[in-house]
mmCIF file of the N, C-alpha and C atoms, coordinates in Angstrom:
data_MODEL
# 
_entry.id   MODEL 
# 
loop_
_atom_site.group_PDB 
_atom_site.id 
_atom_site.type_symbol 
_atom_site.label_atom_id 
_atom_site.label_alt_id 
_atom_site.label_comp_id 
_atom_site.label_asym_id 
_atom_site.label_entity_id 
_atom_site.label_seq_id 
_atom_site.pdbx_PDB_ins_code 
_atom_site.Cartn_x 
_atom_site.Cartn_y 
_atom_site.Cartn_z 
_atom_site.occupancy 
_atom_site.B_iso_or_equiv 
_atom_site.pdbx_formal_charge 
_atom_site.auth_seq_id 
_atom_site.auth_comp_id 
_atom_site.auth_asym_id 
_atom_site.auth_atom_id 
_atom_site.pdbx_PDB_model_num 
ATOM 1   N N  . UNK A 1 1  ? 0.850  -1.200 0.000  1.00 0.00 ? 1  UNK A N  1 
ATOM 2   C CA . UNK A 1 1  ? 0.000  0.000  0.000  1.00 0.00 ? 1  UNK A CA 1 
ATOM 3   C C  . UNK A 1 1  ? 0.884  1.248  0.000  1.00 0.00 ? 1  UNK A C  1 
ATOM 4   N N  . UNK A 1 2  ? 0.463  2.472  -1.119 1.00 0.00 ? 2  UNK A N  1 
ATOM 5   C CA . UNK A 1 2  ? 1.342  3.381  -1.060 1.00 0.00 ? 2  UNK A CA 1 
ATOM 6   C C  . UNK A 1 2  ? 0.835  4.542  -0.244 1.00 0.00 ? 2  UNK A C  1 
ATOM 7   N N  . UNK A 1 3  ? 2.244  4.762  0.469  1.00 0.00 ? 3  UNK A N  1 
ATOM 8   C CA . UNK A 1 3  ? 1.764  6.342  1.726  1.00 0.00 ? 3  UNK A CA 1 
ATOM 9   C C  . UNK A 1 3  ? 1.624  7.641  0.790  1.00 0.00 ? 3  UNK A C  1 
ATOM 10  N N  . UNK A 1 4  ? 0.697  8.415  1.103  1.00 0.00 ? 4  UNK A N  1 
ATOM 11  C CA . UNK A 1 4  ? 0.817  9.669  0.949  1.00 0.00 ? 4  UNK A CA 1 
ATOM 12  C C  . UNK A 1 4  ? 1.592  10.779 1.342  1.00 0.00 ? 4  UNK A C  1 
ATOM 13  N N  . UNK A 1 5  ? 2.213  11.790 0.485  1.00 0.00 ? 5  UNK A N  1 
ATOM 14  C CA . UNK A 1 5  ? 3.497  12.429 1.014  1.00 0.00 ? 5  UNK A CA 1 
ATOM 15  C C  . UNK A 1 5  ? 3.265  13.039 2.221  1.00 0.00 ? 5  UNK A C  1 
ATOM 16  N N  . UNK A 1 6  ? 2.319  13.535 2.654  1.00 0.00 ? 6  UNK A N  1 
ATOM 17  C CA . UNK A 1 6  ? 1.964  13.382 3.857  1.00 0.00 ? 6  UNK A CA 1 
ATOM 18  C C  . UNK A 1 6  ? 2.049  12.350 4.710  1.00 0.00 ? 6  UNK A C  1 
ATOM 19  N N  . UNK A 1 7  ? 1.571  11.914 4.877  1.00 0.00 ? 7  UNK A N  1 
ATOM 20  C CA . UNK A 1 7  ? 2.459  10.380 5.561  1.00 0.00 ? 7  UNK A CA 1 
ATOM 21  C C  . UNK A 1 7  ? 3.781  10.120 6.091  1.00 0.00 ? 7  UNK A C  1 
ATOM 22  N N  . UNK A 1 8  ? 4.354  9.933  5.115  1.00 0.00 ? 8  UNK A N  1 
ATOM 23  C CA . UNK A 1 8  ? 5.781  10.005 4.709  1.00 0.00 ? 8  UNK A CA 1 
ATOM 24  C C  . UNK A 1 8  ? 6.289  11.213 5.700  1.00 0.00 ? 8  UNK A C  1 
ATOM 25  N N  . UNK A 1 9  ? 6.147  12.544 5.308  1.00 0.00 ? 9  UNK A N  1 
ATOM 26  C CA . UNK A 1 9  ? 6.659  13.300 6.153  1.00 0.00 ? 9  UNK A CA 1 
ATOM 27  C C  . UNK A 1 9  ? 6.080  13.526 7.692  1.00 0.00 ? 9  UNK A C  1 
ATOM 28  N N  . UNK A 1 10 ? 4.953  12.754 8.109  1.00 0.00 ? 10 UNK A N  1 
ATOM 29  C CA . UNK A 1 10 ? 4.544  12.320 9.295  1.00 0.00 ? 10 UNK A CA 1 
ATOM 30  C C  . UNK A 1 10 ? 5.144  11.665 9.806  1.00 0.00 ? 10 UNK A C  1 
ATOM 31  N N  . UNK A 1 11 ? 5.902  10.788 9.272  1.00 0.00 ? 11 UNK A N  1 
ATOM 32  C CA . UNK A 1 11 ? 6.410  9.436  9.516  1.00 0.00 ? 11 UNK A CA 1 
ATOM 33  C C  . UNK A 1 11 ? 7.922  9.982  9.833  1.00 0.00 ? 11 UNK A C  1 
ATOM 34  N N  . UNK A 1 12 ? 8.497  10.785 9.207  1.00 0.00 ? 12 UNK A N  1 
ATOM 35  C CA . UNK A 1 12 ? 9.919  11.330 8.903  1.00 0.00 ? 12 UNK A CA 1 
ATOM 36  C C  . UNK A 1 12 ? 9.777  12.383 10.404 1.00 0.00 ? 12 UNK A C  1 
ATOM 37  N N  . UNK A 1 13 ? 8.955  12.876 10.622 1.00 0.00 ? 13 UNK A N  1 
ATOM 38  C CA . UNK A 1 13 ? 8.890  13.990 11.619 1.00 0.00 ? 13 UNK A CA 1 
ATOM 39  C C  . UNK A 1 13 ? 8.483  13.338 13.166 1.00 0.00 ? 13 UNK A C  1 
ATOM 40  N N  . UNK A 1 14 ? 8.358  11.901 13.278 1.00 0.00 ? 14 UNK A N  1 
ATOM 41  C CA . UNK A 1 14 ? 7.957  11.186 14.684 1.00 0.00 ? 14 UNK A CA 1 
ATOM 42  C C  . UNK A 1 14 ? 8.750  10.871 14.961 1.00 0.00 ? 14 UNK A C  1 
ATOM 43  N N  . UNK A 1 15 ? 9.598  10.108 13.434 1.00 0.00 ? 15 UNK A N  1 
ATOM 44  C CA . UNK A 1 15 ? 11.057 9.131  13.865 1.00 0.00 ? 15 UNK A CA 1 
ATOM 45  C C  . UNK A 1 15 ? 12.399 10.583 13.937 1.00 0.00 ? 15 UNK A C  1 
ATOM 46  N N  . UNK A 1 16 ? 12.231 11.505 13.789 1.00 0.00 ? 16 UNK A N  1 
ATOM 47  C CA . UNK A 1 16 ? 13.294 12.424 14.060 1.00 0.00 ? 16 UNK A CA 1 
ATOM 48  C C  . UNK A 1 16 ? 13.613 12.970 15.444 1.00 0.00 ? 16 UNK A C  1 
ATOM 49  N N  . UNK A 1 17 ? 14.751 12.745 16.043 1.00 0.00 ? 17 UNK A N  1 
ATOM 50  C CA . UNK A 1 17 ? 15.048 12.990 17.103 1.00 0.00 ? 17 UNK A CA 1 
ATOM 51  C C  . UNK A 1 17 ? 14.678 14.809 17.559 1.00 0.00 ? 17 UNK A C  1 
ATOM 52  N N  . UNK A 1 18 ? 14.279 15.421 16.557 1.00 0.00 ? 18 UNK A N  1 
ATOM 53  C CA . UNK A 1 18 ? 14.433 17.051 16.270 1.00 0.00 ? 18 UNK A CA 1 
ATOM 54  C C  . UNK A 1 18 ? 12.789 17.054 16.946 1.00 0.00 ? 18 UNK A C  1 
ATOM 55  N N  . UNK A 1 19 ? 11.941 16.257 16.829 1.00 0.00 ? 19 UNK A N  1 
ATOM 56  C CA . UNK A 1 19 ? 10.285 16.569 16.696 1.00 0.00 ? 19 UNK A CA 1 
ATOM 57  C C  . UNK A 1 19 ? 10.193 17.382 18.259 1.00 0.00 ? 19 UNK A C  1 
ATOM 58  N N  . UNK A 1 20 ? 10.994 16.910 19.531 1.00 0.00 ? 20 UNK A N  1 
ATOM 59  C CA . UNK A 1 20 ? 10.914 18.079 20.743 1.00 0.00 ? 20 UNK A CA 1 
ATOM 60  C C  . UNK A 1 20 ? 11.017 19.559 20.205 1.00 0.00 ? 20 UNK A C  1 
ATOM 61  N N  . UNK A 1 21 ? 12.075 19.543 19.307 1.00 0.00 ? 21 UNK A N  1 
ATOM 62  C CA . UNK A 1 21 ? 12.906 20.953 19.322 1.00 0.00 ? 21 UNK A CA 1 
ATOM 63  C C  . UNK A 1 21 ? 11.714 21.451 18.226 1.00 0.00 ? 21 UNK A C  1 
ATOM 64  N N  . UNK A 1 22 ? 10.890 21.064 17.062 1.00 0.00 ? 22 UNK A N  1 
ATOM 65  C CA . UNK A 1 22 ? 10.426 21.516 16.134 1.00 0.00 ? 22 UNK A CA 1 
ATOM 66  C C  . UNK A 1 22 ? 8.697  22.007 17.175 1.00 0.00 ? 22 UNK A C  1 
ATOM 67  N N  . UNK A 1 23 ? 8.049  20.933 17.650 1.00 0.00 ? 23 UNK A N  1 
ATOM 68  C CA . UNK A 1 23 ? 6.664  21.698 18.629 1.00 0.00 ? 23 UNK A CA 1 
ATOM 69  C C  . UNK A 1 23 ? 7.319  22.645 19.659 1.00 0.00 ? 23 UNK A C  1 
ATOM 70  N N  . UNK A 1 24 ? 8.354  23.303 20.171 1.00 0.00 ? 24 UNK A N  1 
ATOM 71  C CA . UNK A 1 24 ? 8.762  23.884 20.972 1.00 0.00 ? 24 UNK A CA 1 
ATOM 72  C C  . UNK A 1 24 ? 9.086  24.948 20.165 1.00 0.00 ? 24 UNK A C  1 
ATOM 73  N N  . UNK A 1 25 ? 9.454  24.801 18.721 1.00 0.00 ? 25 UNK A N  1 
ATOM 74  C CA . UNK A 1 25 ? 9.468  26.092 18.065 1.00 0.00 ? 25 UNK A CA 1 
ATOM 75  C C  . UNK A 1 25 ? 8.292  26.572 17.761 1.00 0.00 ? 25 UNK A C  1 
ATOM 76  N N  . UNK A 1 26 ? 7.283  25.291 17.139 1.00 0.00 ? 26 UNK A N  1 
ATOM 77  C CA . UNK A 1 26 ? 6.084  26.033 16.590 1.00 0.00 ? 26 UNK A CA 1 
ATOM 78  C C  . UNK A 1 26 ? 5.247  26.247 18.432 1.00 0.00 ? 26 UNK A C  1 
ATOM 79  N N  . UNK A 1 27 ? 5.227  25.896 19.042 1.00 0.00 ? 27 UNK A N  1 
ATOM 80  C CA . UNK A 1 27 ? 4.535  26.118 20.177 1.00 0.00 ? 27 UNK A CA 1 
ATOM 81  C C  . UNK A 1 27 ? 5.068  27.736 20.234 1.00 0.00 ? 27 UNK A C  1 
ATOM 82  N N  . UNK A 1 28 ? 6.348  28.072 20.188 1.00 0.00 ? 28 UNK A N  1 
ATOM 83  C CA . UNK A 1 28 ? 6.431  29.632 20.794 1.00 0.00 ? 28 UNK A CA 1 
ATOM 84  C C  . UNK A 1 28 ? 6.150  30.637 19.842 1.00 0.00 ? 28 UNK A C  1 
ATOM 85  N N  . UNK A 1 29 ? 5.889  30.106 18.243 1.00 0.00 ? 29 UNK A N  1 
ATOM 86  C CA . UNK A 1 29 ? 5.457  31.179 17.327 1.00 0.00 ? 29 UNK A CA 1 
ATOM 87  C C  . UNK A 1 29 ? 3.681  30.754 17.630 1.00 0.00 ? 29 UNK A C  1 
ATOM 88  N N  . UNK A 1 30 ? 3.154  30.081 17.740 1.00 0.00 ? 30 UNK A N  1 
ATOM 89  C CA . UNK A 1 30 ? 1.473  30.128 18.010 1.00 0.00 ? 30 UNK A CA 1 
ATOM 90  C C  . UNK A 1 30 ? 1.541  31.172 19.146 1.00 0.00 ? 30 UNK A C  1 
ATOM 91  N N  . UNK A 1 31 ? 2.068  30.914 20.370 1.00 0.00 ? 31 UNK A N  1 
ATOM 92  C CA . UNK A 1 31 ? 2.038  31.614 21.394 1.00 0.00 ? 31 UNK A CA 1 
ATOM 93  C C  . UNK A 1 31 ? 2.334  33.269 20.929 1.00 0.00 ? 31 UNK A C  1 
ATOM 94  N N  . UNK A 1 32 ? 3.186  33.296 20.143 1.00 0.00 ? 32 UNK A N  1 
ATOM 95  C CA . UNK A 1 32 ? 3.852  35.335 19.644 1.00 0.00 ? 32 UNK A CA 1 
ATOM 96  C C  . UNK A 1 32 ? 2.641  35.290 19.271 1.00 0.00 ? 32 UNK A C  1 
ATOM 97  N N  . UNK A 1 33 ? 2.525  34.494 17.756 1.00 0.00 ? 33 UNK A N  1 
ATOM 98  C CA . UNK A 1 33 ? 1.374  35.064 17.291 1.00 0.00 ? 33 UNK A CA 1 
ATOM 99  C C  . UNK A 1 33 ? 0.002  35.620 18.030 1.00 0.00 ? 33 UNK A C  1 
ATOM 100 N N  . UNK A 1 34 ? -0.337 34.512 18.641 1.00 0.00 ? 34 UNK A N  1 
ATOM 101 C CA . UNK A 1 34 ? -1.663 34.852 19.668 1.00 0.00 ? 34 UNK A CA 1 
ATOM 102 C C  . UNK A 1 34 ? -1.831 36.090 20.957 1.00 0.00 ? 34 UNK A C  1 
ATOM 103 N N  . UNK A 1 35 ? -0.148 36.045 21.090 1.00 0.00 ? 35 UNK A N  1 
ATOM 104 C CA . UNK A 1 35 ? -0.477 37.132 22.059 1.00 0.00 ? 35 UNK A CA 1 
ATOM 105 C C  . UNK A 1 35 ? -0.169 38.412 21.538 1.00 0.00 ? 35 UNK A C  1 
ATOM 106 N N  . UNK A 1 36 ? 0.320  38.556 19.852 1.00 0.00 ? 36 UNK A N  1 
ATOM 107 C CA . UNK A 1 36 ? 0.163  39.983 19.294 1.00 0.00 ? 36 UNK A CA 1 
ATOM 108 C C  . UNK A 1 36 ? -1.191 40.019 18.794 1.00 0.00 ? 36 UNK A C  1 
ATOM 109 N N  . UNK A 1 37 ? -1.768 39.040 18.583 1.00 0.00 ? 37 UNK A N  1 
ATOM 110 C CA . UNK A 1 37 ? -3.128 39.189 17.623 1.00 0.00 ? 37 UNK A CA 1 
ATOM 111 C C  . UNK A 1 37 ? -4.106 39.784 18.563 1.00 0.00 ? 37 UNK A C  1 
ATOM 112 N N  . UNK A 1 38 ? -3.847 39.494 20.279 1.00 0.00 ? 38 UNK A N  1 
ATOM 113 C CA . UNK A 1 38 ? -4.330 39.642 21.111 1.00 0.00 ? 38 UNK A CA 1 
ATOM 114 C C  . UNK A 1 38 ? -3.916 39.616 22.252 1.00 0.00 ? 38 UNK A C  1 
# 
C-alpha cells in the first residue's frame, strides 16, 4: 500500500530525534502570534 506524502513526512517527523525541538518552536510562534493578535 502506497503512503501519501503526507504520511511520509509524518512518519519522517515522529522518527526524528528534532520533533521536541520543532513543537517547541512552533509552540512559541502560536504563542507570539496569539499574544500579538491579542
Amino acid at each position: 500500500m502506497k503512503k501519501s506524502t503526507r504520511v511520509k513526512i509524518i512518519d519522517f517527523l515522529f522518527d526524528s530525534p528534532l520533533l521536541p525541538f520543532l513543537l517547541i518552536i512552533g509552540f512559541g510562534l502560536f504563542a507570539t502570534v496569539a499574544g500579538t493578535g491579542g
